[in-house]
C-alpha positions in Angstrom: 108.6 93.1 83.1 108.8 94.4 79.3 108.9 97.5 78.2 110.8 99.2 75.5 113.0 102.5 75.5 111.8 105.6 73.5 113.8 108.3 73.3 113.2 111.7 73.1 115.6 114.9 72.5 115.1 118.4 73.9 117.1 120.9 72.8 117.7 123.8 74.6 118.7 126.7 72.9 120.2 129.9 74.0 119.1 133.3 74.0 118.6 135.5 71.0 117.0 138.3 68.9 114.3 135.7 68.3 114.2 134.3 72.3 115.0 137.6 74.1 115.1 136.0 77.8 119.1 137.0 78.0 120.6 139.4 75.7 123.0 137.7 73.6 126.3 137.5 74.5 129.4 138.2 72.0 131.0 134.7 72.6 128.6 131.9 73.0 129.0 128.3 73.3 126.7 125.9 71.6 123.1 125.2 73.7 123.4 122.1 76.0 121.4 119.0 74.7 119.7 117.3 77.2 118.2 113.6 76.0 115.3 112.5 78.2 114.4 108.9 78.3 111.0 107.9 78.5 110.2 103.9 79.0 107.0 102.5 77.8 105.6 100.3 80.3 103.3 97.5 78.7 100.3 97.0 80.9 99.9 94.0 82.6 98.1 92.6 85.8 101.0 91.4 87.3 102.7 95.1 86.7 99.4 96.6 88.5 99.5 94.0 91.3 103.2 95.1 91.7 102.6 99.0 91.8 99.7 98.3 93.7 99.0 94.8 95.5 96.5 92.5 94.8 93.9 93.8 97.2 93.6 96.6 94.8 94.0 94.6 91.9 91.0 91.9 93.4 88.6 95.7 94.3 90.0 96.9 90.6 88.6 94.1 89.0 84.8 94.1 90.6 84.5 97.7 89.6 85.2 96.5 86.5 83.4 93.7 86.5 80.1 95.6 87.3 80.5 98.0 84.1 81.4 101.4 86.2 84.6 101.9 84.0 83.3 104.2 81.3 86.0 105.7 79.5 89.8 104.2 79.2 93.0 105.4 77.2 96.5 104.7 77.3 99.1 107.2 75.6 102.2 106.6 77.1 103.2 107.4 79.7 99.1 108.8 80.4 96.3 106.5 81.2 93.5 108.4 81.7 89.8 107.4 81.9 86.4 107.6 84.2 85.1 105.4 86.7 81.6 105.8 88.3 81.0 105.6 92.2 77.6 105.8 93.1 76.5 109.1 92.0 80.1 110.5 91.6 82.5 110.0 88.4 86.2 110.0 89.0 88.7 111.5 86.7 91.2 108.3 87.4 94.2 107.0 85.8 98.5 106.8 86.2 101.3 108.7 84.8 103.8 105.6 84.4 107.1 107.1 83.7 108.5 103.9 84.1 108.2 100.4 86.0 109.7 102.0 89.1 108.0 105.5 88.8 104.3 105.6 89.0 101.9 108.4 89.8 98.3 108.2 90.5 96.0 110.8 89.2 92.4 110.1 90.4 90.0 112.0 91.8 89.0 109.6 94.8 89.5 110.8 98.0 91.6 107.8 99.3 94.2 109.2 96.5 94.0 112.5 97.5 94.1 112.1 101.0 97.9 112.1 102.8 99.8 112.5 99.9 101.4 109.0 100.5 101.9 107.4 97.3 98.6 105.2 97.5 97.1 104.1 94.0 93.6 103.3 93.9 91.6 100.9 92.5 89.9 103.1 90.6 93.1 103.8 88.5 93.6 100.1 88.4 90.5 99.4 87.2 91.4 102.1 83.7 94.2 99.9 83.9 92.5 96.7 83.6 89.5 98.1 81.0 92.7 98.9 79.0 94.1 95.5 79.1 90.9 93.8 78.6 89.6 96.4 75.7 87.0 94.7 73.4 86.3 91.4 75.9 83.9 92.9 78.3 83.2 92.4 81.6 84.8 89.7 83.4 83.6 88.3 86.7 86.2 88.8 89.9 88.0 86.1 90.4 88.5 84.3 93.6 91.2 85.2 95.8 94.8 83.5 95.6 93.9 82.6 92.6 95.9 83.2 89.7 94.8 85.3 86.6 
């Protein structure tokens, strides 16, 4: 899986005239710097089949392939787009804060229901739009077969 490191520094200052949370003190240490570390994840179909199995990947890529993904964008770590569902559209996409740490953010039911970590197909199928930009719509292909 390839993705690169970007980092990113917070600082976190300490109270003052200017920030008046605390009052300041007489003798105060430097502010703590805290360095977060934020991977970007390069999309893939073998990435979505591993966050989300290729049954979802196979459904992902028939919603796709009928033309209901209508809007797609990925800004790591956000992907965010819309997918239509009969008469409904679905705010769907991932937060992928890195290849181990994925959450889904549709609209669906099936991602709201339980809480249980399930990503739908819906959020695939931004994923795959994504991938795919500019080609158009591919047919599903069959299953076992490789993409």
């Amino acid at each position: 899986m390839a993705y690169c490191s970007l980092r990113r520094e917070i600082i976190v200052r300490a109270p003052s005239a200017k920030n008046p949370v605390l009052p300041p003190a007489k003798s105060r240490a430097r502010a703590p710097r805290r360095v977060v570390t934020c991977a970007v994840v390069v999309l893939t179909e073998k990435f979505l089949a591993a966050i989300a199995g290729w049954p979802v990947v196979f459904e992902a890529r028939k919603i796709r392939a009928a033309g209901r993904v209508k809007a797609a964008r990925y800004e790591p770590p956000l992907l965010q787009g819309a997918v239509r569902a009969g008469s409904r559209l679905f705010a769907s996409g991932l937060r992928i804060l890195s290849p181990a740490e994925v959450e889904n953010i549709c609209s669906c039911r099936l991602s709201q229901a339980d809480g249980d970590g399930m990503i739908c197909p819906h959020s695939v199928a931004v994923a795959l739009e994504v991938i795919h930009e500019g080609e158009g719509p591919h047919p599903p292909a069959a299953p076992g077969s490789l993409p």
